[in-house]
N, C-alpha and C positions, 0 to 999 in steps of 0.2 A: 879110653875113647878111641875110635877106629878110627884110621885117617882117611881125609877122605880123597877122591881120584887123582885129583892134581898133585897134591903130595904123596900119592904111591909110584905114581908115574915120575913125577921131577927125583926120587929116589934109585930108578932106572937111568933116566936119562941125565941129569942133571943140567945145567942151562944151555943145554942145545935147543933150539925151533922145535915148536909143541904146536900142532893145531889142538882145540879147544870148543865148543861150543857150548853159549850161554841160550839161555831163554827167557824171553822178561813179557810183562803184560804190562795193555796199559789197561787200566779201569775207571770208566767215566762217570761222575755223581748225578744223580737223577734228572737236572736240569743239563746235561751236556754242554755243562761251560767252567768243569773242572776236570782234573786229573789226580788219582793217588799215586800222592808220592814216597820216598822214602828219605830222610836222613841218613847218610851210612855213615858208616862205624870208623871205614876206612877215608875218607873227606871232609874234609871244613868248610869247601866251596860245593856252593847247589844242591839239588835234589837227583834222585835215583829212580828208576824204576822198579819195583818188585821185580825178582828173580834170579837166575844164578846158574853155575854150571853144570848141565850136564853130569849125571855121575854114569858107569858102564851099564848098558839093561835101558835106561829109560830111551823114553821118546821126549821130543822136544817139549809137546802137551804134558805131559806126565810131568816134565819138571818144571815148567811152568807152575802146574799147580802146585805141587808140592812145595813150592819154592816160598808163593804167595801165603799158604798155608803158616810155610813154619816163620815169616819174615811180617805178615797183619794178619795170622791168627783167622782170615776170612777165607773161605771155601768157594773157587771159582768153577765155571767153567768154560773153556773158549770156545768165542765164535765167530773166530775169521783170524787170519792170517796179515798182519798187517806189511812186514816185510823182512826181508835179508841184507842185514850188512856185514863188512868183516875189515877188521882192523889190524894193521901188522906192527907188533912194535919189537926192537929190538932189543930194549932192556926195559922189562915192566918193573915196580917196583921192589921187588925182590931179587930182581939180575935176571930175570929170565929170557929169551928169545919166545914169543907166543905171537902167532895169529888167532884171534879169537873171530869168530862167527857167531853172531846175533840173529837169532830170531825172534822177533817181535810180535805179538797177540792180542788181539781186541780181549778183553773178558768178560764176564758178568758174576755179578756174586749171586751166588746159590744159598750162601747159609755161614754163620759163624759172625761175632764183632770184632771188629777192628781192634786191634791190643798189636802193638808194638814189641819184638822182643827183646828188645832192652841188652842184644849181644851186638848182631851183623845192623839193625833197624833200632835206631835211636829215638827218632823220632816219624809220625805218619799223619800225612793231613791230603786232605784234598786241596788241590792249589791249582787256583784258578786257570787258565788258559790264555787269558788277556787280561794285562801284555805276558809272552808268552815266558815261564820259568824258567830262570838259570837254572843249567845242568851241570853237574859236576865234572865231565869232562867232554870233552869237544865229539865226542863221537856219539854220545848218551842229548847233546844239542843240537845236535843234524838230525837226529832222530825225533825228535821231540819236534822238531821243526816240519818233516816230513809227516807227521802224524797230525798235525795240525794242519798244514795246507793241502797233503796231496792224498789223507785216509780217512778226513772224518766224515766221507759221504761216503767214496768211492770204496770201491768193490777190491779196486786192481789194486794187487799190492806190489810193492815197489822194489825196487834192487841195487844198493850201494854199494860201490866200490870205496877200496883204500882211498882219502882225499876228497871223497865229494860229500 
């Protein structure tokens, strides 16, 4: 199996400061009063977004999908921009130094079922909005929080700094 970007690159660099960019969507159930979630692989506590980082070539969109694709199995496509945040940590759980940058994505499903891959997505539900779902870690629930107050109308997408 190939490895993939983060482990060829941490192979170069090793735990020195890595910037990073993730991509995740969110996807809302026909009554807009849920959100698909994920179980991850890597957490005990809360729910996840779909998606993931970045490999070299793609575009933010591209791995978005692709991402939703390989983690429910379901075929999106985006249609808005919902915002940028970016997180700096100094030892993520592998020892690494990484800033990582999120970009976030309205979607809509085009085609495929929901199936779970039972690797990185343990489990996939749509989870309600109210009251608003624990997230697995404090940057994935400012998000989640932002998405629910300041995107589920509005056009303008938003911009998070480290802290807020």
């Amino acid at each position: 199996m190939n490895k993939n970007y983060i482990a060829r690159m941490r192979e170069k660099v090793g735990h020195d400061g890595m910037i990073f960019v993730t991509a995740y969507g969110a996807l809302w159930n026909e009554a807009h009063d849920a959100i698909l979630l994920e179980k991850r692989w890597d957490s005990d506590v809360g729910w996840g977004f779909p998606g993931g980082y970045l490999e070299y070539g793609d575009s933010p969109m591209q791995a978005v999908v692709r991402e939703f694709k390989e983690e429910t199995n379901l075929d999106v496509e985006v249609t808005r921009v919902l915002g940028i945040s970016t997180n700096i940590t100094e030892k993520n759980s592998w020892g690494d130094a990484q800033e990582t940058i999120g970009i976030g994505f309205e979607v809509k499903k085009v085609g495929g079922f929901l199936q779970k891959d039972g690797t990185e997505t343990l489990d996939l539900q749509f989870v309600p909005v109210n009251p608003e779902p624990k997230m697995f870690v404090p940057q994935a629930q400012s998000t989640m929080h932002r998405i629910l107050t300041e995107n589920k109308i509005s056009d303008k997408p938003w911009l998070r700094e480290p802290g807020d």
